[in-house]
MIDOSE-1310 file (N, C-alpha, C; in nm, 2 decimals, decimal comma, always signed):
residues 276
xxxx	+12,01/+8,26/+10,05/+11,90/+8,27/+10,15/+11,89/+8,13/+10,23; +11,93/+8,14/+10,37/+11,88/+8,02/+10,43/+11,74/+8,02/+10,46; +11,71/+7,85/+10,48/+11,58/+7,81/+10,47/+11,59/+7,74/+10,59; +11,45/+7,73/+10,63/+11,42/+7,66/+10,75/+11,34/+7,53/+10,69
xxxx	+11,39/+7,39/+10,76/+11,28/+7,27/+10,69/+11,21/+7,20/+10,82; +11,08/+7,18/+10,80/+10,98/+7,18/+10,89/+10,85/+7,07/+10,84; +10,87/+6,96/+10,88/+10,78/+6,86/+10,85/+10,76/+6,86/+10,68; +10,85/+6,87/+10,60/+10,79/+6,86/+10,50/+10,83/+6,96/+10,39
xxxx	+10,81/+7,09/+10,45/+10,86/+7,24/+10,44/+10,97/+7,27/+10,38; +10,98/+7,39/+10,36/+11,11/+7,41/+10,29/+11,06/+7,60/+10,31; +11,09/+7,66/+10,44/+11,01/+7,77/+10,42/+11,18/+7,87/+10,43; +11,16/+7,94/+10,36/+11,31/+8,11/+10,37/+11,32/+8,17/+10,51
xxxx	+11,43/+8,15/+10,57/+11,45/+8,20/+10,67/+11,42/+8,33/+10,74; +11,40/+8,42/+10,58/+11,39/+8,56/+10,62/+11,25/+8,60/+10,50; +11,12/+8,68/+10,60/+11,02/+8,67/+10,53/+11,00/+8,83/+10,49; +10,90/+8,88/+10,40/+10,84/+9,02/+10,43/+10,71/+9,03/+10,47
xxxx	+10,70/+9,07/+10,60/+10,60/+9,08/+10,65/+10,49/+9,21/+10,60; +10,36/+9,17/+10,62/+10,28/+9,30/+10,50/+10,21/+9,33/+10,62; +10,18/+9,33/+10,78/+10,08/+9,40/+10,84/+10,03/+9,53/+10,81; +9,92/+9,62/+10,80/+9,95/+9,72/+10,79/+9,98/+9,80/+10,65
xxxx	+10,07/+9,72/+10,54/+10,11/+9,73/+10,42/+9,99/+9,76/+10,33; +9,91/+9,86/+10,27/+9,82/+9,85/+10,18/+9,82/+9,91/+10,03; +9,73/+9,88/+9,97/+9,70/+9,95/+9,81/+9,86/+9,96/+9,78; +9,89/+10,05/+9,70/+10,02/+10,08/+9,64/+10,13/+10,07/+9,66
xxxx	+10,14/+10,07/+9,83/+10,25/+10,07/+9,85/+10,27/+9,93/+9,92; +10,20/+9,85/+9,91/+10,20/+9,71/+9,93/+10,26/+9,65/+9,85; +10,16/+9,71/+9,72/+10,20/+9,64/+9,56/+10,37/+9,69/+9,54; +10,42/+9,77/+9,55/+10,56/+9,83/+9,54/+10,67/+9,74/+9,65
xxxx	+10,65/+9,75/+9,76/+10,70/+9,67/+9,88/+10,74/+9,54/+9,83; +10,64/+9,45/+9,79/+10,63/+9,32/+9,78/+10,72/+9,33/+9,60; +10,70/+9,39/+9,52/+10,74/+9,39/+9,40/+10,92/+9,43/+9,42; +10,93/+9,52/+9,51/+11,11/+9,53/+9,57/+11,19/+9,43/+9,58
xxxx	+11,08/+9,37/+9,75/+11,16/+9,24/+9,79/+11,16/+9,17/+9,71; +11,07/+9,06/+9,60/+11,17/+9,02/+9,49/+11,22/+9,04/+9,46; +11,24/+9,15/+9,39/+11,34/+9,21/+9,34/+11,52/+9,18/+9,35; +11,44/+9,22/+9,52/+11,65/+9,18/+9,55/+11,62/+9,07/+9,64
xxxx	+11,56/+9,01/+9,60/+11,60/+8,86/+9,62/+11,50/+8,78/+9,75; +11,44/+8,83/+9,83/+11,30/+8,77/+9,93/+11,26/+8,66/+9,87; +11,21/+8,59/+9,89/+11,14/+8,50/+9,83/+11,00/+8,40/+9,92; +10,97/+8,48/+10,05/+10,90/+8,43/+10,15/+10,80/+8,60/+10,16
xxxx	+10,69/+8,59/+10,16/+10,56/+8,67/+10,22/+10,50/+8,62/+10,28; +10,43/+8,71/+10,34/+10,37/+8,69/+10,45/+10,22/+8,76/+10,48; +10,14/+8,69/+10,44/+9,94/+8,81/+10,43/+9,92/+8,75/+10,51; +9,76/+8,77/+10,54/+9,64/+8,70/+10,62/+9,55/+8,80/+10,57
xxxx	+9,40/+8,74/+10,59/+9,29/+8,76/+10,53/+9,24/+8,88/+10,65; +9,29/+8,89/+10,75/+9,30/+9,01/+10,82/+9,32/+9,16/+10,82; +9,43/+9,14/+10,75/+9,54/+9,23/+10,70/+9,44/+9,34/+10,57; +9,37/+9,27/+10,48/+9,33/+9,37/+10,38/+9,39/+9,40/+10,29
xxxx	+9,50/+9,27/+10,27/+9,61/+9,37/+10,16/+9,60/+9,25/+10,04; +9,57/+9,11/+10,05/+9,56/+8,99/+9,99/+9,61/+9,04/+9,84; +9,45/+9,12/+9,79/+9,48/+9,20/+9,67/+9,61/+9,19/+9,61; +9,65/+9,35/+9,70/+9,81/+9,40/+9,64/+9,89/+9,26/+9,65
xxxx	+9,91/+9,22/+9,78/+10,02/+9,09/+9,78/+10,00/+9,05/+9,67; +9,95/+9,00/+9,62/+9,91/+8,91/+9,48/+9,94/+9,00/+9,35; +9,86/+9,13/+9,37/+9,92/+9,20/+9,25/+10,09/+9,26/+9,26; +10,14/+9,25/+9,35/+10,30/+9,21/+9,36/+10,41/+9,15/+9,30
xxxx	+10,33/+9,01/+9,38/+10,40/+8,93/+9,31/+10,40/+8,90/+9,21; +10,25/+8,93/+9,10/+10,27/+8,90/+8,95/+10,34/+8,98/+8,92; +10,33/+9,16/+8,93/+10,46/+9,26/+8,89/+10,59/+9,21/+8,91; +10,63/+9,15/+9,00/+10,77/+9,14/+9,00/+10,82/+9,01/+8,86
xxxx	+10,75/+8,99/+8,82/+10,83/+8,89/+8,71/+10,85/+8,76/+8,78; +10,90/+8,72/+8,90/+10,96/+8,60/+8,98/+10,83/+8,49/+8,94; +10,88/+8,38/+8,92/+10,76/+8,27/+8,93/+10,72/+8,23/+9,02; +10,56/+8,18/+9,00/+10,55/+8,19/+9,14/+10,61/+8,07/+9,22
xxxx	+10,64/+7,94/+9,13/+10,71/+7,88/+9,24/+10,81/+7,85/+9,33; +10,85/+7,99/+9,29/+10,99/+8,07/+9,39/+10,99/+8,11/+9,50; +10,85/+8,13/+9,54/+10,75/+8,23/+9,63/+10,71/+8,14/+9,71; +10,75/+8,13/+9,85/+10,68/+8,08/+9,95/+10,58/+8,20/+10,02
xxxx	+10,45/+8,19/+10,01/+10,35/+8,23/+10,06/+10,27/+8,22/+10,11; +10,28/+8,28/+10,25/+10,18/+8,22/+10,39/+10,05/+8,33/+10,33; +9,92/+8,29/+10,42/+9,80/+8,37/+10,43/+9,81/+8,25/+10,54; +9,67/+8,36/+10,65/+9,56/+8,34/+10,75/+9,46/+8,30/+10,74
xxxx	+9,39/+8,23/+10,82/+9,22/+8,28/+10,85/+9,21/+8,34/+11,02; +9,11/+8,40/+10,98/+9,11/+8,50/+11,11/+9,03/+8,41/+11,23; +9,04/+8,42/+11,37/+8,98/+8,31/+11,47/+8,83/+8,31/+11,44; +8,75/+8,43/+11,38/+8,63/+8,40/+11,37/+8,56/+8,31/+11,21
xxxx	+8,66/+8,28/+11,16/+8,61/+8,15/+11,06/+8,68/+8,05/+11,08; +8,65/+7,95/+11,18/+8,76/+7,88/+11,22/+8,68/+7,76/+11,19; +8,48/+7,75/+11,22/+8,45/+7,64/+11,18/+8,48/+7,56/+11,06; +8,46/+7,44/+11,06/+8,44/+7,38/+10,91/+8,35/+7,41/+10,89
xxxx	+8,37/+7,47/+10,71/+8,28/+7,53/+10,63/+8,36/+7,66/+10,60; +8,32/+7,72/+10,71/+8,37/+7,89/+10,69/+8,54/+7,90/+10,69; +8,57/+7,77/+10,75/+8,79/+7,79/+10,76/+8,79/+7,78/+10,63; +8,72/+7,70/+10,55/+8,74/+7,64/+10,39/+8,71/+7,76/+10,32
xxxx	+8,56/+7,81/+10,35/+8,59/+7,91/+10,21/+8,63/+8,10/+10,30; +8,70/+8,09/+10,36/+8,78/+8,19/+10,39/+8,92/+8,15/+10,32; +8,99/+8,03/+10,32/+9,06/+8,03/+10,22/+9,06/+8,05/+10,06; +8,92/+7,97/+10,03/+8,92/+8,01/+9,88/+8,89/+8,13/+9,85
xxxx	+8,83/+8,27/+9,96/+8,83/+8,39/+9,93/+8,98/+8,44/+9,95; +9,05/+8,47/+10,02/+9,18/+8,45/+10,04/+9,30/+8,39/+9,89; +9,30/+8,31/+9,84/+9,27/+8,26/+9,68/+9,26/+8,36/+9,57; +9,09/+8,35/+9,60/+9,05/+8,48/+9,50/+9,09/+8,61/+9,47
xxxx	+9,16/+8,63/+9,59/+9,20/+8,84/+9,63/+9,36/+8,78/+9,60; +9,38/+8,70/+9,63/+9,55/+8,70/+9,58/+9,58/+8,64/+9,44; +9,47/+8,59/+9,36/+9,49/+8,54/+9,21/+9,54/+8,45/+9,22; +9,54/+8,32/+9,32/+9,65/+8,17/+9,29/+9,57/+8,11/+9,33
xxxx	+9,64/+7,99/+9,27/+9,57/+7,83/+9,30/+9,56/+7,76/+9,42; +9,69/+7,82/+9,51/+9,73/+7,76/+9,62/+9,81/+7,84/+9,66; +9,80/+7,85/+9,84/+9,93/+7,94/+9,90/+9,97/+7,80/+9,97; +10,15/+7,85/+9,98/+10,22/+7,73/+10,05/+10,20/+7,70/+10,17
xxxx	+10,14/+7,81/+10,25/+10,14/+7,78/+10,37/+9,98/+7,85/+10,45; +9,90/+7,78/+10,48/+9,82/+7,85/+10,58/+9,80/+7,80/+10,70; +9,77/+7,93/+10,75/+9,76/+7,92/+10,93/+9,64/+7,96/+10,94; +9,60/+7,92/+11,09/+9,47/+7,96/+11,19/+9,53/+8,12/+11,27
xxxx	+9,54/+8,20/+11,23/+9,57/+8,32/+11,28/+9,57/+8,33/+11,46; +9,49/+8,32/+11,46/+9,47/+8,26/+11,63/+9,34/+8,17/+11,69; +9,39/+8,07/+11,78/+9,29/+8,02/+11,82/+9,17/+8,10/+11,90; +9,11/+8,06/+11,88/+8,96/+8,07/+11,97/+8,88/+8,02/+12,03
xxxx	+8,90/+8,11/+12,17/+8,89/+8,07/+12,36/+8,75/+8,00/+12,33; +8,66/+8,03/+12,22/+8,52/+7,97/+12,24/+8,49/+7,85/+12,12; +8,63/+7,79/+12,11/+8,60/+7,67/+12,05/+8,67/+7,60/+12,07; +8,67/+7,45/+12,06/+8,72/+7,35/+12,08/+8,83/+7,35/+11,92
xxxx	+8,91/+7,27/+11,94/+9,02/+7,27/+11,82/+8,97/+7,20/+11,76; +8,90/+7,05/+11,76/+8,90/+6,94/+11,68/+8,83/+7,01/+11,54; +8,72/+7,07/+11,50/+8,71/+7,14/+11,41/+8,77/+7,20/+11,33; +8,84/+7,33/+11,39/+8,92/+7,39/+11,29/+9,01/+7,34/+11,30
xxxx	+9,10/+7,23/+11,37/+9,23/+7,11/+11,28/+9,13/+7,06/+11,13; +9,06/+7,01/+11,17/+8,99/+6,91/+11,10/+8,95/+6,97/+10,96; +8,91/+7,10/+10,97/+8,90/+7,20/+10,85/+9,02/+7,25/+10,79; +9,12/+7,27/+10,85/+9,23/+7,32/+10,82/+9,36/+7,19/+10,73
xxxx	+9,29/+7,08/+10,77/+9,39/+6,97/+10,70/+9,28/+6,97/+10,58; +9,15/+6,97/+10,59/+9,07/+6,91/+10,48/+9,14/+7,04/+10,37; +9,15/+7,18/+10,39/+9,17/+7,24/+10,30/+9,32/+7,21/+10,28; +9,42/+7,15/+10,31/+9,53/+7,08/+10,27/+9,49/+7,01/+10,15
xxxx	+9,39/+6,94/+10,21/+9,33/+6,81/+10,10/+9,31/+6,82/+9,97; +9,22/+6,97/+9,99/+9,12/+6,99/+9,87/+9,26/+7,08/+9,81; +9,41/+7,08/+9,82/+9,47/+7,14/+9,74/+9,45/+7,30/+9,75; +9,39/+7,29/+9,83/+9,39/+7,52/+9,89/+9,52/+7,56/+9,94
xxxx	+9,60/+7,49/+10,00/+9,74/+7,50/+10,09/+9,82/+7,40/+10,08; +9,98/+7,44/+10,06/+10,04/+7,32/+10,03/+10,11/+7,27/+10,12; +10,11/+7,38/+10,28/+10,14/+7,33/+10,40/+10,02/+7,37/+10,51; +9,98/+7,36/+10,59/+9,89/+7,38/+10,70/+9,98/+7,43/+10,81
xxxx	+9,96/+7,50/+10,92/+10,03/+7,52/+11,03/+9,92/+7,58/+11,13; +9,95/+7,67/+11,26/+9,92/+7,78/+11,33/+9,98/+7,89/+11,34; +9,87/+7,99/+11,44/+9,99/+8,09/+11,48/+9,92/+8,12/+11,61; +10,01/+8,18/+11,71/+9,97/+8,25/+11,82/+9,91/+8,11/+11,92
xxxx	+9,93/+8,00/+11,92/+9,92/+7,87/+11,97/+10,06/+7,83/+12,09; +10,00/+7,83/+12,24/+10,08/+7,78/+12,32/+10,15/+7,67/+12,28; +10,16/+7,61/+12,43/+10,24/+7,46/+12,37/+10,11/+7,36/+12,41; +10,05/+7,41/+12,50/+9,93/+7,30/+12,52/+9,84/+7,28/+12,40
xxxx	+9,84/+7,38/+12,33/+9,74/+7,40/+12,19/+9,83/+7,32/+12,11; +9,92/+7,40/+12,08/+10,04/+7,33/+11,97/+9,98/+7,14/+11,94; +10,02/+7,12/+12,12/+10,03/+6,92/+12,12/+9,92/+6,93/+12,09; +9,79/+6,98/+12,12/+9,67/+6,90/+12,12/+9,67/+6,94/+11,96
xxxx	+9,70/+7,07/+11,87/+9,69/+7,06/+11,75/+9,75/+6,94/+11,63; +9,86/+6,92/+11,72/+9,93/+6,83/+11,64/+9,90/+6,69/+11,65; +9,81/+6,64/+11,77/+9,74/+6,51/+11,76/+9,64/+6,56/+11,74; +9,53/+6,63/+11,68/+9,42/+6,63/+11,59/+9,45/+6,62/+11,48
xxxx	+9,58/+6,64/+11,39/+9,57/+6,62/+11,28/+9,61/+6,57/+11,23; +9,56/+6,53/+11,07/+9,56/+6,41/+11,03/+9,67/+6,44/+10,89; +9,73/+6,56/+10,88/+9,81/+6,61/+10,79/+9,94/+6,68/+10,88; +10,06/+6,66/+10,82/+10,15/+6,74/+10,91/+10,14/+6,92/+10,94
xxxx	+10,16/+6,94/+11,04/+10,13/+7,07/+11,06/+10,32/+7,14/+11,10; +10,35/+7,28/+11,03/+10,47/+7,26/+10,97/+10,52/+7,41/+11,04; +10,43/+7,48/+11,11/+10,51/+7,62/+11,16/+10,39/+7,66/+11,26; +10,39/+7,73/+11,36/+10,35/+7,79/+11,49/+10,39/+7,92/+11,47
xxxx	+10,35/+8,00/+11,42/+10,37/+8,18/+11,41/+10,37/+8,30/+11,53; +10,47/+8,32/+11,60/+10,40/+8,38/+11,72/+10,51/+8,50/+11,75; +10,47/+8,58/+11,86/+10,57/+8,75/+11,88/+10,68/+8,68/+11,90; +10,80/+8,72/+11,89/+10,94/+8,68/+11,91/+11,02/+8,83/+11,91
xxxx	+11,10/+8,84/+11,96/+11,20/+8,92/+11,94/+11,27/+8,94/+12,17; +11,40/+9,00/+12,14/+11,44/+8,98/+12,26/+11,41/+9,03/+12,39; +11,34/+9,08/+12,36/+11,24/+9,12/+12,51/+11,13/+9,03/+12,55; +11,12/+8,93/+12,47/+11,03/+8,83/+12,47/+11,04/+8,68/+12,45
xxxx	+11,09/+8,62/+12,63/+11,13/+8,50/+12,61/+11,01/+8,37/+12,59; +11,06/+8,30/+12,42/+10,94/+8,20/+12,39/+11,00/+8,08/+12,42; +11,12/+8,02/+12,53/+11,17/+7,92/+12,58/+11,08/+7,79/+12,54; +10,98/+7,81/+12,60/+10,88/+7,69/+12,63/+10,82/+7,65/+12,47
xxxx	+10,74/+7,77/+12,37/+10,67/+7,77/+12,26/+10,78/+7,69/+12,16; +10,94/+7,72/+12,17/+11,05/+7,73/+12,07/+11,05/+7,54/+12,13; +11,08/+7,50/+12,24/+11,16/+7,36/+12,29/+11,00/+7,31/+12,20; +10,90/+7,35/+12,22/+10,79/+7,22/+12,18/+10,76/+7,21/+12,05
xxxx	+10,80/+7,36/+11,96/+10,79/+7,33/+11,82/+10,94/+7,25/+11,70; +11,06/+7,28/+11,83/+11,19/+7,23/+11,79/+11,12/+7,01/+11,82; +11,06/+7,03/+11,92/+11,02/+6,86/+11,96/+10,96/+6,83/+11,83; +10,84/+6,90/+11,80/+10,74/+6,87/+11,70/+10,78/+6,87/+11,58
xxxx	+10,92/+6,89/+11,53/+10,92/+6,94/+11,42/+10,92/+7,05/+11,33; +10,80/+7,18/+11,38/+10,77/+7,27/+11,35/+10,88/+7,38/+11,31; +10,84/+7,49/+11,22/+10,89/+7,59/+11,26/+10,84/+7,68/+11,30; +10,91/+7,81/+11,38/+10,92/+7,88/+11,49/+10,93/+8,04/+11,41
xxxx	+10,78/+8,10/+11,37/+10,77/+8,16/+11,30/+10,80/+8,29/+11,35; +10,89/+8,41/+11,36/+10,90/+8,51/+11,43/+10,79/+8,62/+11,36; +10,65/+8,69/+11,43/+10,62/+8,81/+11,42/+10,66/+8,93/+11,48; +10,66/+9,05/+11,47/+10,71/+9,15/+11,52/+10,86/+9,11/+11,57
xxxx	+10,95/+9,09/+11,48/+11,11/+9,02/+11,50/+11,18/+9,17/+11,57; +11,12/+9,28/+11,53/+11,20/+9,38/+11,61/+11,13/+9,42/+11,68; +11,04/+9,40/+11,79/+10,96/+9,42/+11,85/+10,90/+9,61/+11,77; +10,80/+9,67/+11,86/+10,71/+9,72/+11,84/+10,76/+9,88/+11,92
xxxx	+10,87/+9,95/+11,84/+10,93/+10,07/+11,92/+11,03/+10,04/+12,01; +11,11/+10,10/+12,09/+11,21/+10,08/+12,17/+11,32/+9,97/+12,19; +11,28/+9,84/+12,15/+11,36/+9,75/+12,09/+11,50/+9,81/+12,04; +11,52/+9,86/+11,93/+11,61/+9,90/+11,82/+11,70/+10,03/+11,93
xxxx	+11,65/+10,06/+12,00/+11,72/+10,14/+12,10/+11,83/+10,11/+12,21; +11,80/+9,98/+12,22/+11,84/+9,92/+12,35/+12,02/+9,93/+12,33; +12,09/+9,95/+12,44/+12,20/+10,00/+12,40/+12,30/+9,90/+12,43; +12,26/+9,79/+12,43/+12,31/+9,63/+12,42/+12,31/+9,64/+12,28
xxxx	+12,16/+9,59/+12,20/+12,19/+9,62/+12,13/+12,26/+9,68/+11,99; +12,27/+9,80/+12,04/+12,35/+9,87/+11,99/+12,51/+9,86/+12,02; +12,55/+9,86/+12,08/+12,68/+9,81/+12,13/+12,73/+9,72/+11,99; +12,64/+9,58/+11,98/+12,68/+9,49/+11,92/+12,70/+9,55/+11,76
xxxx	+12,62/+9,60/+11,74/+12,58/+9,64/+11,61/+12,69/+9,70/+11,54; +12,76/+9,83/+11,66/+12,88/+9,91/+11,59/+13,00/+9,83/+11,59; +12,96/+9,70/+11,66/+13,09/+9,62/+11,66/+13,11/+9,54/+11,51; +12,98/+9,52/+11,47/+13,00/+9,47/+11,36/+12,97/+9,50/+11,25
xxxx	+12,95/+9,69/+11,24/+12,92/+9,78/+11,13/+12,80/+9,73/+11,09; +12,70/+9,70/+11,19/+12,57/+9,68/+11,11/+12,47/+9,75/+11,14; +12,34/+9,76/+11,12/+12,17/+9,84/+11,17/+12,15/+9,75/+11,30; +12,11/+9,84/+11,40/+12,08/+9,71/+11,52/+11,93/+9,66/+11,45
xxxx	+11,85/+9,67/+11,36/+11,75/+9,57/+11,32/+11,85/+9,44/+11,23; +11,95/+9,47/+11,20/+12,02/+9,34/+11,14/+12,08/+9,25/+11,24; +12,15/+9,33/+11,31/+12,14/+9,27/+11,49/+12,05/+9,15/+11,53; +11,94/+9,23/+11,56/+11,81/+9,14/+11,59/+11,81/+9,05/+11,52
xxxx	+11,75/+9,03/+11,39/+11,74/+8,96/+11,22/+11,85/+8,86/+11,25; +11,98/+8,86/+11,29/+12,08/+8,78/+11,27/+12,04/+8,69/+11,38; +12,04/+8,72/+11,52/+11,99/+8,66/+11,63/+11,87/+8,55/+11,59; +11,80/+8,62/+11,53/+11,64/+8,50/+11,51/+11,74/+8,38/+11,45
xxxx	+11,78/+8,45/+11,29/+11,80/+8,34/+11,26/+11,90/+8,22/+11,21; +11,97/+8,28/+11,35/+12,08/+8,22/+11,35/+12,02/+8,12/+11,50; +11,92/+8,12/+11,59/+11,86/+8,03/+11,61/+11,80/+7,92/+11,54; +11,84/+7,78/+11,59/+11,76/+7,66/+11,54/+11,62/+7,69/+11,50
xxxx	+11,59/+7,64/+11,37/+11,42/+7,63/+11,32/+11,38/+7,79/+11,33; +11,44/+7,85/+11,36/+11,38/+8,03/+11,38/+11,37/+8,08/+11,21; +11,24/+8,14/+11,21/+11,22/+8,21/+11,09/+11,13/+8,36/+11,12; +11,20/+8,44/+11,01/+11,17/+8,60/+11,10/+11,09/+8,69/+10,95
xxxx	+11,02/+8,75/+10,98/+10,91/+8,78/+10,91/+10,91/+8,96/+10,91; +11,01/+9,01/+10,91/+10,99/+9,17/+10,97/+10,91/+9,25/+10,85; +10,84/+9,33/+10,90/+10,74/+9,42/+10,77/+10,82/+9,56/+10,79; +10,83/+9,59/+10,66/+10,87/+9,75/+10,61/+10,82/+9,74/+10,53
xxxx	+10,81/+9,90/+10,49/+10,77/+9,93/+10,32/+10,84/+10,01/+10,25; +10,97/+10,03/+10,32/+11,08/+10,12/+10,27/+11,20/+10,01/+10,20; +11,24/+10,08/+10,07/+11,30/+9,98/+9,99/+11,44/+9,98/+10,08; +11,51/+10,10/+10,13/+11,64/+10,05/+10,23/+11,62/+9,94/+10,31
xxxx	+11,54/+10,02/+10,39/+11,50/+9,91/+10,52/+11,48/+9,73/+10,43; +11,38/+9,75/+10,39/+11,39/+9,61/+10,32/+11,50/+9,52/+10,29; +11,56/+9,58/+10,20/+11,73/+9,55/+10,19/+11,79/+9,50/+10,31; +11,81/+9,62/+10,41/+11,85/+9,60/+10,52/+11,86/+9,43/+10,57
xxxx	+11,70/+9,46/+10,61/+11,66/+9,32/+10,68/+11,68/+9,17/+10,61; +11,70/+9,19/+10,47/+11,73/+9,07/+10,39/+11,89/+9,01/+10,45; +11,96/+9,15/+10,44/+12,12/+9,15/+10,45/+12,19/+9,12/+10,58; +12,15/+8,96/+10,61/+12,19/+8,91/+10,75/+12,25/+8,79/+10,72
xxxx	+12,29/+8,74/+10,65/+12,34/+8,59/+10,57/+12,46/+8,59/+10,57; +12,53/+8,70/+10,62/+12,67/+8,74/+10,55/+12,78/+8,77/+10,69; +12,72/+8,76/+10,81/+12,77/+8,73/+10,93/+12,71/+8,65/+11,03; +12,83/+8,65/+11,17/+12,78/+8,58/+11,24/+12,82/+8,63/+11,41
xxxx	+12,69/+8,61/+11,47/+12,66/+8,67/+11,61/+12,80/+8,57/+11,70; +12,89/+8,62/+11,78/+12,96/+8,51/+11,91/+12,82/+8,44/+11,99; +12,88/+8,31/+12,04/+12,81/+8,26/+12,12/+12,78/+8,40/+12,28; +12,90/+8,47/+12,27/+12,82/+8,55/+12,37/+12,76/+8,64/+12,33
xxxx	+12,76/+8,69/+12,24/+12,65/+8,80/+12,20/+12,54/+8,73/+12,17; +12,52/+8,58/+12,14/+12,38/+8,57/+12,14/+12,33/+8,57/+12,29; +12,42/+8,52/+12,39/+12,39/+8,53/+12,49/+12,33/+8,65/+12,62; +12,42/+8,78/+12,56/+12,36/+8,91/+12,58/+12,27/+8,89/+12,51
xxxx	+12,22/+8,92/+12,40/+12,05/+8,99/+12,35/+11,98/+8,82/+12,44; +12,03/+8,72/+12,42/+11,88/+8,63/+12,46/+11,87/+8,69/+12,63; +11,95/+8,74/+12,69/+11,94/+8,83/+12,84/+11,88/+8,93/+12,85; +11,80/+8,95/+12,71/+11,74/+9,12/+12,73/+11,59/+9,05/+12,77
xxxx	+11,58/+8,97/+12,79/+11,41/+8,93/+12,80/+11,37/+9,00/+12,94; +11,22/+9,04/+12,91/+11,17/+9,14/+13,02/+11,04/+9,03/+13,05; +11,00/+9,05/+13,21/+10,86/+8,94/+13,25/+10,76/+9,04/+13,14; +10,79/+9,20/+13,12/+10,67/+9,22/+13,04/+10,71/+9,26/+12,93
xxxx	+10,78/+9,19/+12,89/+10,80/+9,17/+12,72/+10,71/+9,19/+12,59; +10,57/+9,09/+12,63/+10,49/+9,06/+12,52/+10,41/+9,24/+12,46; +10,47/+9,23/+12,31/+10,37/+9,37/+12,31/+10,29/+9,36/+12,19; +10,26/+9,26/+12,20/+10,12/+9,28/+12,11/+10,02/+9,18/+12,18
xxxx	+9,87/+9,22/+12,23/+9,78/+9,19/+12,28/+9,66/+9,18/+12,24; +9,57/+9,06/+12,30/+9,47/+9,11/+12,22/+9,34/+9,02/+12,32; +9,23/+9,04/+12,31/+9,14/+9,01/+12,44/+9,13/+8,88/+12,38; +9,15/+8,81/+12,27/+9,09/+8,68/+12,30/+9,24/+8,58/+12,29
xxxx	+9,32/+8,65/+12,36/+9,44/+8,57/+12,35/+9,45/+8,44/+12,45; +9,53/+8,35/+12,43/+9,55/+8,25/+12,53/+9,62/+8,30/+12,60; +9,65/+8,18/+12,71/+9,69/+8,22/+12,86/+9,84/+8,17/+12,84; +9,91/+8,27/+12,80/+10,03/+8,25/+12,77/+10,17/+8,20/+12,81
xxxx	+10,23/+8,07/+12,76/+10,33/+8,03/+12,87/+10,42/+8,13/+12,93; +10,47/+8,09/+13,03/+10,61/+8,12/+13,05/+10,72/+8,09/+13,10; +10,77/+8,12/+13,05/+10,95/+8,06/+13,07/+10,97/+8,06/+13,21; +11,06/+7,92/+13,25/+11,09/+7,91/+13,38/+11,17/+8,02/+13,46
């Protein structure tokens, strides 16, 4: 498994993402990917699944300090106070002492950052998180996040996949150190269709989602997070370590970017860069 290192970090190149993922078949999902070898999850206190993730990964036998494990806090507990114990609830539903990594899920248009930086390193402090980061943070946010805080901040979580150029988000978190956390890595339907895509795929007997998967993270600092709950598929997506994309085929897919690429939205989003 390649790893991505990020201020500090030491986070697995290739994650399992749990959106969506609940009750049983959360607990089974997550209990798989150890299984054959994952070693990066991926919650938020959003999500509803904290629980299962947690009862998971005690099922699978793996220890936990094998297990890099991000959670969230959602934009509406962002103050100090509520960022803090949204983590230790967060904690509580997943049964650990500490997750390796927490993020601010997304910022929010009706607050100022110096707070929730300021809350978000203190829970570094108090030993709730063993890395701090963001997600869904431009580059204007990013800089100003990273000079409010007083702890290093070690990954920026945001949509990625090739219909969606993050040119500007990728150059400021490669400047900062950060890593470049891929959500929705096969984008959200039609993606997997694309007959570029595919093209490449039969050329190298692969799933065009390993296609994709290879692309992320065979980019610098790129780390990709795809969610299934099917134990193939799972497999699948793990199973990208073992080739390698031409400089021109990375060059086709990074050409598939669309101006209306972005497909996940949401009303209190920021005003989102874009690529020259």
């Amino acid at each position: 498994m390649s790893v991505v290192h990020a201020n500090g970090a030491a986070i697995p190149a290739i994650g399992l993402g749990t959106w969506k993922l609940r009750d049983e078949a959360c607990v089974r999902a997550i209990e798989h990917a150890l299984g054959i070898g994952y070693r990066h999850l991926d919650t938020a206190a959003m999500y509803g699944n904290e629980e299962a993730v947690g009862e998971g990964l005690r099922a699978s036998g793996v220890p936990r300090g094998e297990v890099f494990l991000t959670t969230k806090v959602w934009y509406t507990d962002l103050k100090p106070g509520d960022l803090e114990r949204s983590a230790e609830a967060s904690l509580k539903r997943l049964g650990l002492d500490a997750v390796d990594l927490l993020l601010i899920h997304w910022p929010n248009p009706q607050m100022s950052l110096d707070g929730p930086i300021r809350a978000l390193c203190e829970a570094k402090r108090r030993g709730l998180a063993r890395h701090v980061g963001v997600s869904n943070f431009t580059v204007a946010l990013l800089e100003e996040a990273v000079r409010l805080a007083s702890e290093p901040l070690v990954a920026n979580q945001c949509e990625y996949h090739p219909y969606l150029d993050q040119t500007p988000v990728l150059a400021a978190c490669r400047s900062l150190g950060l890593a470049f956390a891929s959500y929705s890595p096969l984008g959200r339907g039609g993606l997997l269709d694309d007959p570029i895509i595919r093209e490449i795929a039969t050329a190298h007997g692969r799933t065009p989602g390993q296609i994709v998967l290879r692309w992320h993270v065979q980019q610098p600092g790129v780390v990709a997070i795809p969610k299934s709950g099917t134990p193939e598929r799972i497999a699948q997506n793990l199973a990208v370590f073992d080739f390698v994309l031409s400089e021109e085929e990375m060059r086709r897919l990074h050409g598939l970017t669309k101006p209306d690429g972005r497909m996940v939205r949401a009303s209190w989003e920021p005003a989102w860069d874009r690529a020259a």
